[in-house]
Structure formats: structure tokens, C-alpha cells
C-alpha positions in Angstrom: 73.2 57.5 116.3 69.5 57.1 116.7 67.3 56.3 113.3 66.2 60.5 113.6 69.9 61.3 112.8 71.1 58.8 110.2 67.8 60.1 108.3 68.9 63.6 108.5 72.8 63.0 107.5 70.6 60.9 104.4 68.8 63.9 104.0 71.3 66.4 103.9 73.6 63.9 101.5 70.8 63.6 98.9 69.9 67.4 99.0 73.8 68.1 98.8 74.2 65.4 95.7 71.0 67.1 94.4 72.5 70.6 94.5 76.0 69.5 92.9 74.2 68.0 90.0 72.1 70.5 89.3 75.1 72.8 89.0 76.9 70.1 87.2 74.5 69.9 84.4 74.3 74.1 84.2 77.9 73.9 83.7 78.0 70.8 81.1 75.4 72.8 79.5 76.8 75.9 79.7 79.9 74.5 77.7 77.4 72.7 75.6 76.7 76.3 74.1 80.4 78.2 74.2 81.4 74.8 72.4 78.4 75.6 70.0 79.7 79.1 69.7 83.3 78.4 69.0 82.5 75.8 66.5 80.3 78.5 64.4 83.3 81.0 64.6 85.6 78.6 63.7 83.8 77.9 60.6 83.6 81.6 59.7 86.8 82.1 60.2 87.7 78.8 57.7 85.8 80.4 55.0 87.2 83.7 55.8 91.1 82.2 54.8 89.7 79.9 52.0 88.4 82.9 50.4 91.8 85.1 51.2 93.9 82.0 49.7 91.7 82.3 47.0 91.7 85.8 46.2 95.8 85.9 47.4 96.2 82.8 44.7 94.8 84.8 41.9 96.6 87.6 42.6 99.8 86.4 42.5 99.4 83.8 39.3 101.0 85.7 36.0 98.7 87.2 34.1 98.6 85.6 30.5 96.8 87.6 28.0 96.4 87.5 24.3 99.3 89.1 23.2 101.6 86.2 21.9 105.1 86.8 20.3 105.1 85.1 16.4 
């Protein structure tokens, strides 16, 4: 292999490494913001079934009014 060649097969290694982590950090990124996303509807959703507990919880305690037997 002359000096012309092992400079191209460089070449075309750094521009192949170059592409791959280009597309590596779209992707990490990319999950970046769907891991962003879920973590927001996970939330939601949490205070969606602490406020059903809550309103199941009252629902089903006995009522106790003012009416007492003497």
C-alpha cells in the first residue's frame, strides 16, 4: 500500500466514525426527549390515581352524621 491509499482508507474510516456518531448522538438525543415525555405522562398519570384513591377513599368511608342514639 502506497502512502495515497493508507490516507484514503484514514479518510474513509474518520468520515465513516464521523457519520456513525453523528447518528449516534440523534438517537441518544432522540431518547433524551421520549424519556422526557414518558416521565411527564408518568407523572400525570400518578396524580390521576392519587386523586381517584382519594375520591374512591371517601366514598367508601361510612358516613357519620349528627344523629347519635341517647
Amino acid at each position: 500500500m502506497t502512502d495515497q491509499d493508507l490516507i484514503q482508507a484514514l479518510r474513509l474510516t474518520i468520515t465513516e466514525l464521523s457519520t456513525k456518531l453523528a447518528d449516534e448522538l440523534t438517537t441518544k438525543q432522540l431518547l433524551a426527549i421520549q424519556l422526557a415525555e414518558s416521565q411527564e405522562a408518568n407523572q400525570a398519570l400518578s396524580a390521576q390515581i392519587a386523586e381517584l384513591e382519594a375520591l374512591l377513599e371517601g366514598a367508601t368511608q361510612p358516613q357519620t352524621g349528627g344523629k347519635t342514639d341517647d
